[in-house]
C-alpha positions as CSV (number, residue, x, y, z in Angstrom):
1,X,97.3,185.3,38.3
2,X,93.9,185.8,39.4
3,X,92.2,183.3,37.9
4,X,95.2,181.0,39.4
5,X,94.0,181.7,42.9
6,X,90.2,181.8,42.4
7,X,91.1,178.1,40.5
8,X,93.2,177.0,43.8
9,X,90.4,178.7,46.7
10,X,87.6,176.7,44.5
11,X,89.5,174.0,44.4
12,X,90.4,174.0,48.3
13,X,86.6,174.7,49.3
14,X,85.2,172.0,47.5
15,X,88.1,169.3,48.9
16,X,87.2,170.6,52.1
17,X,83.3,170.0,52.0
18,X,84.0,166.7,50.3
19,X,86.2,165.7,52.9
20,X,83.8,167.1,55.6
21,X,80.7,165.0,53.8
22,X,83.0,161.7,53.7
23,X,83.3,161.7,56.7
24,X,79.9,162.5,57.5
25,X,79.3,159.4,55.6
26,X,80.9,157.4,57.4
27,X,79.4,158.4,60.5
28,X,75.8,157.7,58.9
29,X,77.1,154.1,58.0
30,X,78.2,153.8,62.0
31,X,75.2,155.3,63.2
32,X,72.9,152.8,61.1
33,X,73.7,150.3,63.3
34,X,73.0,152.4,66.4
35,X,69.7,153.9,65.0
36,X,68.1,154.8,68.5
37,X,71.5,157.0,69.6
38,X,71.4,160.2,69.3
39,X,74.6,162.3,68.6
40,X,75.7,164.2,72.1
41,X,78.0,167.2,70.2
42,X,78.4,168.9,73.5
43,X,81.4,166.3,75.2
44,X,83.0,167.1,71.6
45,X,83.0,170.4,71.6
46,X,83.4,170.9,76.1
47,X,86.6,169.0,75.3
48,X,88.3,171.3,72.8
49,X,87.3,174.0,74.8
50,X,89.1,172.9,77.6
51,X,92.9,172.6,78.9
52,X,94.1,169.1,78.5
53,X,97.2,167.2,79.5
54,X,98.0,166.1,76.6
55,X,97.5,167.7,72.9
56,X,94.7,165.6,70.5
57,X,96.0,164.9,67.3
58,X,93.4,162.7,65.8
59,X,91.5,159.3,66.7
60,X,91.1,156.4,63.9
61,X,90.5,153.1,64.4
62,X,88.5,153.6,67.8
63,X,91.9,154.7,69.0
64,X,92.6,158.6,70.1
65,X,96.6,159.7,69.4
66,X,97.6,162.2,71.6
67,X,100.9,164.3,71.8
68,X,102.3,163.4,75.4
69,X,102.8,166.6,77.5
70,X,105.2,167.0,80.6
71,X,102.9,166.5,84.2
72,X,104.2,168.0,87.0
73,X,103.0,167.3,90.4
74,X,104.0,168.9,93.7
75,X,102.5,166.1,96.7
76,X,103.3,165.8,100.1
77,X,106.1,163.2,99.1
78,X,108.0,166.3,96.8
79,X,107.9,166.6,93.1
80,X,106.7,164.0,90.8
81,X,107.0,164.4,86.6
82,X,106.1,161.7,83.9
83,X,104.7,162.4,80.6
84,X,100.7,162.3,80.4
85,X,101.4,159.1,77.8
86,X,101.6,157.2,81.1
87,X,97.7,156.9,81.7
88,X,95.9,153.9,81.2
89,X,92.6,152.9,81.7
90,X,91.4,151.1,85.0
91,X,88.7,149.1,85.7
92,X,86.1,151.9,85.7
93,X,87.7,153.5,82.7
94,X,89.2,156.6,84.6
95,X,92.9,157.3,83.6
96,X,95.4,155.8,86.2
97,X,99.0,156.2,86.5
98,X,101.6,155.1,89.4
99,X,104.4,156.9,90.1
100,X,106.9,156.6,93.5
101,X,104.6,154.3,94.3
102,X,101.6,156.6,94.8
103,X,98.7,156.2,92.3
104,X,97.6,159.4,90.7
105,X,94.1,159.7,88.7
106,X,93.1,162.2,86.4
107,X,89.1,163.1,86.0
108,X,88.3,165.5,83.7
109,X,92.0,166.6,83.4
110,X,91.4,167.1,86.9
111,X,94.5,165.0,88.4
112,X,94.0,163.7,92.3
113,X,96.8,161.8,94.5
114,X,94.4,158.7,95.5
115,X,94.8,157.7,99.4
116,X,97.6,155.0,99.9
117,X,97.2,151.7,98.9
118,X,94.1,152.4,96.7
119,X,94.3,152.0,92.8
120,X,90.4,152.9,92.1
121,X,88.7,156.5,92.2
122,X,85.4,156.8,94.5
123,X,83.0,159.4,93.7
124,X,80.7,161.5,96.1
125,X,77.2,162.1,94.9
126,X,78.5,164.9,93.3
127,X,80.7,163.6,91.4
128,X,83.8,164.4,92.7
129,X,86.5,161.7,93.0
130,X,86.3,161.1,97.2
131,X,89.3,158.8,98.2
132,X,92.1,161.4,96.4
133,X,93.2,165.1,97.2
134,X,94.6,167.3,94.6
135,X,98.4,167.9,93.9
136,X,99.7,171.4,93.0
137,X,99.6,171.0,89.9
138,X,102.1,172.9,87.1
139,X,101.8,170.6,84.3
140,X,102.9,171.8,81.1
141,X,99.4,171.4,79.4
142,X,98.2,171.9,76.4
143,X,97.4,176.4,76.4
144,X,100.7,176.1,78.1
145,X,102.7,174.4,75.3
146,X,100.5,176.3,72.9
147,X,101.5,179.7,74.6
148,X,105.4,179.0,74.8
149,X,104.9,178.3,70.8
150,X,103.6,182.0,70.3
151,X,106.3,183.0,72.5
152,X,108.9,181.2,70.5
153,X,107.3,183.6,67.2
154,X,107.0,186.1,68.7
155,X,110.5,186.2,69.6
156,X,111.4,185.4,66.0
157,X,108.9,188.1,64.1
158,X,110.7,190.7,66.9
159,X,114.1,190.0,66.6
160,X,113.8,189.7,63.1
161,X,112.3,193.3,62.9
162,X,115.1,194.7,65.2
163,X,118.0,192.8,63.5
164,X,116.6,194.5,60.1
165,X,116.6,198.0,61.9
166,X,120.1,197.5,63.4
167,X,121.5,197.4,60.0
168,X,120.2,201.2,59.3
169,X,117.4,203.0,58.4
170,X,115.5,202.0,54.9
171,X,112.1,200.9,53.4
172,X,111.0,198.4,55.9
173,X,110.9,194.8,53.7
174,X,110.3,191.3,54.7
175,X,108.9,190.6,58.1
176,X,109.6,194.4,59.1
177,X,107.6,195.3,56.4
178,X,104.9,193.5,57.6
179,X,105.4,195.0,61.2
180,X,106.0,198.3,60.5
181,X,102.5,199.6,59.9
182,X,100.7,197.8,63.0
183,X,103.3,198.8,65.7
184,X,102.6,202.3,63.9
185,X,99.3,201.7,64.2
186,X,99.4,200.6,67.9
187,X,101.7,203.7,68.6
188,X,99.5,206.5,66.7
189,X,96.2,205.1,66.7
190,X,96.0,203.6,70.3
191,X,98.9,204.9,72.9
192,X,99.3,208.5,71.9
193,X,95.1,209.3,71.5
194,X,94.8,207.4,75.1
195,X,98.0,208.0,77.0
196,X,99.0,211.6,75.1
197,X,102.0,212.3,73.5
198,X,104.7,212.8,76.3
199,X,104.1,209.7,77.9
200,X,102.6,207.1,75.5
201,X,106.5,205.8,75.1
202,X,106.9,204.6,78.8
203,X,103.9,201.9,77.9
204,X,104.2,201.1,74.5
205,X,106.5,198.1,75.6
206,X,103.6,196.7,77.5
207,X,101.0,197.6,74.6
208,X,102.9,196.2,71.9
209,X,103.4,193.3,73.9
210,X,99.6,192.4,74.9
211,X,98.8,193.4,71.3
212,X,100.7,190.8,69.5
213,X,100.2,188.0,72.3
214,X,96.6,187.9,72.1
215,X,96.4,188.6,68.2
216,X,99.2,185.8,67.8
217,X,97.7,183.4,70.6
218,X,93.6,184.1,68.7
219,X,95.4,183.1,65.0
220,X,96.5,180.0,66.1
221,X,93.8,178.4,67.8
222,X,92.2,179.0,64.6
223,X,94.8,176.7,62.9
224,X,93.7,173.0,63.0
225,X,97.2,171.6,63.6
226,X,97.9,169.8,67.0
227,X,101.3,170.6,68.6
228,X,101.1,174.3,66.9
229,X,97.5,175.6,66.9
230,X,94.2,174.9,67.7
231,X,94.6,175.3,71.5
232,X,91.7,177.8,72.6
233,X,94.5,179.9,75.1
234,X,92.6,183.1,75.0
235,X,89.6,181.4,75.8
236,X,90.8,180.3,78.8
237,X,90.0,182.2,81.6
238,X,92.9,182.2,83.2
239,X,94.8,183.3,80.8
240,X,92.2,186.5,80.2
241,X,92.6,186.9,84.2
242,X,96.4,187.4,84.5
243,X,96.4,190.0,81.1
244,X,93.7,192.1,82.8
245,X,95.6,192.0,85.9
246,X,98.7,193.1,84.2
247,X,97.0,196.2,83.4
248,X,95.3,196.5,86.7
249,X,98.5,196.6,88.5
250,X,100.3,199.3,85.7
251,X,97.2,201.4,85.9
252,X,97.2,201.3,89.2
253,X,101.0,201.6,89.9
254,X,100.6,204.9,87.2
255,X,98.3,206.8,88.8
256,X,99.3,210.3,89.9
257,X,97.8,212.5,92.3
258,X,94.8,213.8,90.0
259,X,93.6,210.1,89.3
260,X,94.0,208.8,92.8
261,X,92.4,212.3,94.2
262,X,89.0,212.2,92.0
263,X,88.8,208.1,92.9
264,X,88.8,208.9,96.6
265,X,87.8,212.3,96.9
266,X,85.8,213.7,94.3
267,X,86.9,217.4,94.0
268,X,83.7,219.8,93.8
269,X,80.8,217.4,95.1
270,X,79.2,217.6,98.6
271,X,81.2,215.5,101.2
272,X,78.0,212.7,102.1
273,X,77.8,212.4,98.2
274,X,81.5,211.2,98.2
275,X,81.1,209.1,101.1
276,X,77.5,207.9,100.0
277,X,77.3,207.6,96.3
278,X,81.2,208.3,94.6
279,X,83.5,207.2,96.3
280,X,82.4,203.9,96.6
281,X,81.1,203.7,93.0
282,X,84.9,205.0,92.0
283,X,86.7,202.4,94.3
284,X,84.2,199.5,92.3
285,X,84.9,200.9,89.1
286,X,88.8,200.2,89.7
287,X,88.1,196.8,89.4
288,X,85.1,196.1,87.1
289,X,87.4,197.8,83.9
290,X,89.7,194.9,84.4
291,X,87.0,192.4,84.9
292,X,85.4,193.7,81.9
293,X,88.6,193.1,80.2
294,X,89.0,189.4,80.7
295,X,85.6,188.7,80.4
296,X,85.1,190.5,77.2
297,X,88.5,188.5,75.7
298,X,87.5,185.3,77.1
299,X,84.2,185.1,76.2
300,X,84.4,186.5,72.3
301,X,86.8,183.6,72.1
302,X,85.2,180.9,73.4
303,X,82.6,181.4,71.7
304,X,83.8,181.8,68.5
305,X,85.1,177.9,69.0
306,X,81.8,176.8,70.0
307,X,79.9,178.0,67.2
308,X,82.4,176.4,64.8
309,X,82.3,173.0,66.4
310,X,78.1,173.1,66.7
311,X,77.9,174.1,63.0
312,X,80.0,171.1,62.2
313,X,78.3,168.4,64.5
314,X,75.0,169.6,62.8
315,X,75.9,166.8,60.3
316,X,76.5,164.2,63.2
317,X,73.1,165.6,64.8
318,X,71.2,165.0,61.7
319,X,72.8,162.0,60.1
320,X,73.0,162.8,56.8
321,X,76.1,163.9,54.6
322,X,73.4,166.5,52.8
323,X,73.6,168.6,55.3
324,X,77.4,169.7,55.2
325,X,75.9,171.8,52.3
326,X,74.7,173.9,54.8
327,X,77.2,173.5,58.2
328,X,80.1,173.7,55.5
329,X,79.5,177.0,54.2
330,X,78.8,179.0,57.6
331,X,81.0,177.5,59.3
332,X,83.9,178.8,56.8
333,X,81.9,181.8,56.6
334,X,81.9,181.7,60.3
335,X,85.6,180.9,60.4
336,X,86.7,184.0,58.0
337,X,85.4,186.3,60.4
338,X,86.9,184.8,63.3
339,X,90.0,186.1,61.7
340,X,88.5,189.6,61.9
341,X,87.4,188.5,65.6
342,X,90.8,187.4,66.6
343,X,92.4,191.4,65.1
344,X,89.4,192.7,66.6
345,X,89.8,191.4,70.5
346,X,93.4,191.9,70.5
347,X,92.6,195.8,69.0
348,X,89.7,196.5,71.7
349,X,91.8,194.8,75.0
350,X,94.9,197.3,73.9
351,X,93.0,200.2,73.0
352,X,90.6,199.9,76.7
353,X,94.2,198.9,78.0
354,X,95.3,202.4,77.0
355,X,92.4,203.9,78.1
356,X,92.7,202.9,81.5
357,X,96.5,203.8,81.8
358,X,95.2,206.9,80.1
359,X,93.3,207.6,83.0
360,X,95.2,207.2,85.1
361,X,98.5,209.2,84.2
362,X,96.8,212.1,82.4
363,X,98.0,215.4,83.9
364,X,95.3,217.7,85.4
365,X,94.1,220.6,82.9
């Protein structure tokens, strides 16, 4: 049985770094003909990074396929929806589309409502389109349709679990075998040491929830399949921002009269320390935690994706297939511990998530 799967990871490895080299191959054919270029890996890898209108599925032939996404635009004239397959190229090669008979442009997945009658972006000198405003936009991009897909599992693996308990209590098989042990381990090993025993319960809804989001959310933008993974969602800011916020408002919502008392008014310290020194270092510290949070998230993320993408365009950068002997290898090394990575983040942003809340409701001894 072993020897089975040692024959099938071999086997997967080196189709993997063959296909990797191919392809690297190919690129040194293209680039023979364009000897003086030099291989920019940085629009490559700003572009995965980044929220999109529409989901990348693969380019051959010179030509990019994209999964269409819904774009919604609120403008002065009302709503305005069509799918982000309805940009075309203009005459300066920015992505046009007209819609009620108002011309909409999108820049750098920036979209802009260009002034009436125009059907051609300007630019300032800094490079911002000049003859367009910007719609409220509440497109249904790409971290969006990526985070309604974890939704949609999560709400499977869940209801799953709880139609398994309805049926009584037994040894835990299936899918609530496999959740069992980490809601345990989110219950014993994260809400009770932080929140205490009587009232870890009242936010183990909220714990649970943030837990499996952002574990769920960090697997699949590992998973190199457009239209279910690959999305970087908790590397997106403002996804990181709205998370730490949730637990902003809880901890601040949960604070009793001991938190909120040794925030404003330091018991036992001289009054022009409070007001000097304390006080205002207290008040500050209410909102660095959860700025720590979703900077911590974001940027473990993000970065992660980066360093996968520049090991891999190391090939591009140096022409030569020989050296996906050396990108290949780190960058599945560096890919196996992003799975640790993507446990990890959603571990440390419960467990300071706890902490926090911990703070906050803890009773005075």
């Amino acid at each position: 049985m072993l020897k089975s799967v040692s024959t099938k990871v071999i086997f997967f490895l080196s189709l993997l770094l063959f296909s990797i080299s191919v392809f690297a191959s190919e690129s040194d054919q293209e680039a023979s003909s364009h000897k003086d270029e030099k291989y920019d890996p940085v629009p490559a890898v700003m572009h995965h990074i980044m929220d999109t209108h529409g989901w990348h599925a693969f380019t051959y032939g010179g030509h990019h396929y994209t999964i269409p996404l819904p774009v919604i635009l609120w403008t002065e004239n009302g709503l305005v929806t069509f799918m982000s397959s309805a940009f075309h190229h203009d005459v300066a090669g920015e992505r046009l589309v007209e819609k009620n008979g108002i011309n909409f442009i999108n820049h750098h997945e920036k979209i802009y409502e260009l002034n009436s009658g125009e059907n051609e972006a300007k630019f300032d000198e800094s490079g911002h389109v000049s003859n367009g405003v910007r719609p409220l936009d509440l497109s249904i991009t790409k971290n969006v349709a990526a985070m309604l897909i974890s939704v949609i599992i999560l709400l499977f693996v869940f209801l799953k679990t709880a139609a398994f308990y309805k049926k009584g209590i037994r040894a835990p098989r299936g899918i609530a075998g496999f959740m069992e042990p980490i809601i345990l381990f989110v219950k014993n090993d994260i809400a009770i040491p932080n929140i205490g025993e009587k009232k870890h319960m009242r936010f183990m809804p909220y714990l649970l929830t943030i837990f499996f989001f952002i574990w769920f959310n960090n697997l699949l933008g590992l998973i190199p399949i457009p239209g279910l993974g690959g999305a970087n969602v908790t590397g997106n800011i403002a996804v990181t921002l709205v998370l730490a916020t949730m637990t902003f408002i809880i901890t601040t919502i949960s604070g009793n009269k001991h938190y909120w008392s040794h925030v404003l008014w330091m018991p036992g310290v001289p009054a022009v320390i409070k007001v000097l020194l304390i006080t205002p270092i207290e008040i500050a510290g209410l909102f660095i935690k959860p700025i720590a949070l979703l900077i911590r998230l974001f940027a473990n993320m993000t970065a992660g994706h980066i360093v996968v993408l520049s090991l891999i365009s190391l090939i591009f950068v140096a022409k030569t297939a020989w050296m996906g002997t050396i990108a290949v290898p780190f960058t599945l090394f560096i890919s196996v511990l992003e799975l640790l990575v993507a446990l990890l983040q959603a571990y440390i942003f419960t467990m300071l998530s706890a902490l926090f809340i911990g703070s906050a409701v803890v009773e005075h001894h």
